[in-house]
N, C-alpha and C positions, 0 to 999 in steps of 0.2 A: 242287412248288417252282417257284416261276417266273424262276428265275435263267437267266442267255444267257451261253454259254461262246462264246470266241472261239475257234477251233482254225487256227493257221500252217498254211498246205501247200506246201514249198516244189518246185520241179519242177526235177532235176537230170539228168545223165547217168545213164542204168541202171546199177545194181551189176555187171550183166553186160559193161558194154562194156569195152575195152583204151580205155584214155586214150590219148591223140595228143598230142603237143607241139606248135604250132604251129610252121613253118619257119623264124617271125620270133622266135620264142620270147617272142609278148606273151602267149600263155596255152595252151588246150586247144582243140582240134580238136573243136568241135559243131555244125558245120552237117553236115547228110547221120547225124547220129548219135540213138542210140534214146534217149529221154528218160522217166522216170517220175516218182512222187511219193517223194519220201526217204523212204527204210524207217521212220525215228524219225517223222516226219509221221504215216507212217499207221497206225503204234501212237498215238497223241494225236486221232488220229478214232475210232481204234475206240474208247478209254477216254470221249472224250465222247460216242458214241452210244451205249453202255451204261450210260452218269449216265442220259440218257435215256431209254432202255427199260426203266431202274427209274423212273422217272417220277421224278428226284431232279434234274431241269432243265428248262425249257422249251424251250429251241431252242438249235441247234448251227450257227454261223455258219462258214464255211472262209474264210480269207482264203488271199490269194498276193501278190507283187509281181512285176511282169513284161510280156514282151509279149503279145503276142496267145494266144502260144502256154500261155501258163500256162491258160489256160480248162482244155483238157483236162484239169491237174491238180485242178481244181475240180471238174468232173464226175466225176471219181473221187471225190470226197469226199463230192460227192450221193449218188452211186451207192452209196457205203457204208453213209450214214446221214443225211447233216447233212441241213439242212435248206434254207439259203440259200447265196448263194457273195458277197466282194464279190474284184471285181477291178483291185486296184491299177496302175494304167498305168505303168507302169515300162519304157523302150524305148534305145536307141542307146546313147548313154557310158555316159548315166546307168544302166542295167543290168549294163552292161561291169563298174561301180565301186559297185555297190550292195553293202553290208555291213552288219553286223550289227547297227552303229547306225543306219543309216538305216533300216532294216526296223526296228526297238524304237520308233523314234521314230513311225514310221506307226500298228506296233499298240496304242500307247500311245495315239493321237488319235483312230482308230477304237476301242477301251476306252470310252473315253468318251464319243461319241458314238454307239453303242450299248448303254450302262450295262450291260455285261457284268460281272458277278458274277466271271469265273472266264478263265483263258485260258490252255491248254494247247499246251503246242507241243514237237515231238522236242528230247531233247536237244542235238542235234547235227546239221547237213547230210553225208552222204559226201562232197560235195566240195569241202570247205574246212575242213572237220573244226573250226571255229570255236568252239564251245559256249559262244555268249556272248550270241544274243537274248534269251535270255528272261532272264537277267539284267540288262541292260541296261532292256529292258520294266519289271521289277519297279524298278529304280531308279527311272526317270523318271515310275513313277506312283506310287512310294512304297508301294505291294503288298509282303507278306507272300510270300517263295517258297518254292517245294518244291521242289528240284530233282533230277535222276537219280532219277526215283518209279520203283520198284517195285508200288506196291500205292497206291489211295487209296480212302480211306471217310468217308460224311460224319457228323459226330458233332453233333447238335444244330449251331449257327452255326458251326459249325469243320467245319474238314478235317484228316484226318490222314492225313498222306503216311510210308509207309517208305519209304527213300533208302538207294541203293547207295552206301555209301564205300569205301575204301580195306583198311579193319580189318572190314567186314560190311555187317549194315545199322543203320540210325538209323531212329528211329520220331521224327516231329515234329508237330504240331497248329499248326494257321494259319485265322486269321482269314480269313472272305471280305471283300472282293475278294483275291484273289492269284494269284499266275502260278506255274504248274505247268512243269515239263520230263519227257518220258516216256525212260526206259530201256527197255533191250532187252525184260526179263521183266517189263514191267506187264502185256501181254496179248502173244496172238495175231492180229492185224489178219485179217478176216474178207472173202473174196471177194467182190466183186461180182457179183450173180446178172442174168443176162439180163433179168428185170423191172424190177431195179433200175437198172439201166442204162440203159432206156426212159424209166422214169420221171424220170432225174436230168435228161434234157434237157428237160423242161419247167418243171424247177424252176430260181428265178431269179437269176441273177449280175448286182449291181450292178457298173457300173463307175463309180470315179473314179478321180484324179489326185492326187499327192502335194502338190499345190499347194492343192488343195478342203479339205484334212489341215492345213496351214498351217505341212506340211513341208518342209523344204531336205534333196532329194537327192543334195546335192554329197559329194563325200567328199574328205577331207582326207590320203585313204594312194594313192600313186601303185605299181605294182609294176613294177620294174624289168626283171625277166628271171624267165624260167619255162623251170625246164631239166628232163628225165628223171633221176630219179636213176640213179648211178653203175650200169655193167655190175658184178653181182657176180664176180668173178673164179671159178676153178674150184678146188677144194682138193686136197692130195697126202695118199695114203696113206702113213705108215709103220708098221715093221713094229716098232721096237723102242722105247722111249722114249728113249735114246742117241740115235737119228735124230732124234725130235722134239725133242731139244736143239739137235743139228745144225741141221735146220732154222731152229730158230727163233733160233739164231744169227747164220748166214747173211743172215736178214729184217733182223738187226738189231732184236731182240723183248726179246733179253736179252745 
């Protein structure tokens, strides 16, 4: 099949780090701190490099937006599988304020200007927990979505995504072009091995600009203040339910 999946890779705080509030409380503390590829990203690389390895796609594109430092999350994505990288220049405010539309609105213009079939991206970032790219994407390019997949298989000119909801799962079929979101259990995202790793850095990462896209990176949401959530307080034992009335009297609970 010679269809080209676009795959998101976005580069975040490690799931490992302690978030930091910043002093001035304009956001989080990430200079001096460990950065990787969002866990849902690289469930959405692994699932397009195995379209791949069944020979059910021709090439596996990673995209990012960001600065300099988003490469590294590219070359993880080589290193897994894909094949090309491009890298959106995304830098100063405009990074600072870059969301979920701005990023839908990019991958939507690189869609097109790579006549990608298919475009996979995590459900979700860790940090911002926003789960709203690739629906946004699917809007603006008018695409068929699948989203929170668990499973996908391709059926003659369709796709059939199972989707984690609420009540189980949903089994759907969708037309190609359309934009896919990956859930925790589509796969297991597979290590990068030391050859692979070699090899990802002679493989090529375009770079352009949101401007070349004949995108507007502005964003229209300013954020006011970024606080730590509340100290949880520490709990009392009692011994009798009488007390836990007591109590909860006393709280003013009842």
């Amino acid at each position: 099949m010679s269809a080209r999946v676009l795959v998101g890779v976005k580069r975040v705080i490690d799931y490992a780090v302690k978030i930091r509030v910043k002093p001035d409380h304009t956001g989080v503390v990430t200079d001096g701190v460990k950065h990787s590829m969002n866990p849902f990203c690289e469930i959405a690389v692994e699932e397009a490099v195995k379209l791949k390895e069944k020979k059910l796609i021709k090439e596996v594109v990673a995209v990012s937006c960001g600065p300099q430092q988003v490469q590294e999350t590219i070359r993880t994505a080589l290193a897994m599988g894909a094949d090309r990288g491009i890298h959106v220049e995304v830098s100063g405010k405009d990074y600072e304020t870059l969301g979920p539309l701005q990023v839908s609105k990019i991958l939507a213009a690189l869609a097109k200007k790579e006549e990608a079939s298919l475009i996979i991206l995590g459900k979700q970032a860790i940090d911002d927990d926003c789960n709203q790219t690739g629906q946004m994407t699917a809007a603006l390019l008018d695409w068929p979505q699948g989203t929170f997949a668990s499973e996908l298989a391709f059926e003659a000119d369709k796709l059939k995504v199972v989707r984690e909801i609420d009540g189980g799962l949903e089994t759907i079929k969708i037309k190609l072009p359309a934009v896919v979101t990956a859930d925790l259990r589509l796969n297991t995202p597979r290590y990068a091995t030391l050859p692979n790793i070699m090899k990802a850095k002679k493989k090529k990462i375009a770079m352009v600009k949101p401007a070349d896209l004949g995108v507007d990176v502005s964003s229209r949401l300013e954020v006011l203040k970024v606080d730590e959530p509340p100290t949880r307080q520490a709990g009392v034992k009692v011994e009798t339910v009488e007390d836990l009335v007591g109590k909860l009297k006393e709280a003013g609970r009842v």
